[in-house]
C-alpha positions, 0 to 999 in steps of 0.5 A: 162326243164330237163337237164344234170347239168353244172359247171356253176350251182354249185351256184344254186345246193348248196342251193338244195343239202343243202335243200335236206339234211336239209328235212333229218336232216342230214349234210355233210362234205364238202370234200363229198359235193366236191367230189359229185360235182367233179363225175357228171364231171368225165367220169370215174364215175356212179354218175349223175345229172340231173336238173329242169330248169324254166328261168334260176332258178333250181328248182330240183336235181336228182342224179342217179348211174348205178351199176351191180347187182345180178339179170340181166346182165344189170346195174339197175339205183340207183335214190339216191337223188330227191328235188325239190324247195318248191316252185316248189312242186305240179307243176310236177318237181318231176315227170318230173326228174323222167320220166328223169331218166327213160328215161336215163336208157331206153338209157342206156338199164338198165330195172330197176330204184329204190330209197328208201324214207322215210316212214315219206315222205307222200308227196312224196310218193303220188307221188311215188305211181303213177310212180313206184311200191312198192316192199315191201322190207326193208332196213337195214343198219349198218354204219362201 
């Protein structure tokens, strides 16, 4: 099951959030990983969440932002962070939070969902192949 996330699942989306940024040998300060979990319950904020769900135990995140751009009058949808579960890999919650999000901007009347990965994600991008198309744009960053 895919749903909106809930105050009570900090516990559970703890280790998932800390898996996803372990797989991209990266840490946090605490002050960001609160201030995260504090807009996916503020009204006032574009950051959302979304997680699998099987008997109780989470399986995946999946974080998105809607934002203006340059290119259309509506906002296009950011999917900034997807994990699942090593033990729920292969088995379609990767694709289903996917499609999620898809459909949350159907109903939010964006006509765009983008991410970024990895070009060492191999894994992922199989996947990433089959649900959405390759622009061939790359990115640059400089952190200030």
């Amino acid at each position: 099951m895919i749903r909106e996330i809930q105050p009570a699942d900090r516990a559970q989306w703890d280790p998932l959030w800390q898996g996803y940024l372990s797989f991209y040998k990266t840490e946090l300060p605490a002050a960001a990983t609160e201030v995260l979990w504090s807009r996916f319950f503020n009204p006032a904020e574009p950051v959302n969440c979304l997680v699998a769900e099987e008997n109780g135990k989470l399986l995946g995140l999946v974080h998105y932002i809607f934002h203006r751009n340059t290119w259309e009058v509506e906002d296009v949808c950011y999917l900034e962070d997807l994990f699942t579960a090593p033990e729920a890999r292969g088995k379609g919650v990767g694709r289903a939070l996917i499609e999620a999000v898809y459909e949350k901007a159907r109903q939010a009347k964006s006509k765009r969902v983008y991410w970024m990965t990895h070009e060492t994600n191999k894994q992922a991008m199989i996947l990433y192949d089959q649900v959405a198309d390759k622009p061939g744009f790359v990115q640059y960053r400089k952190y200030i």
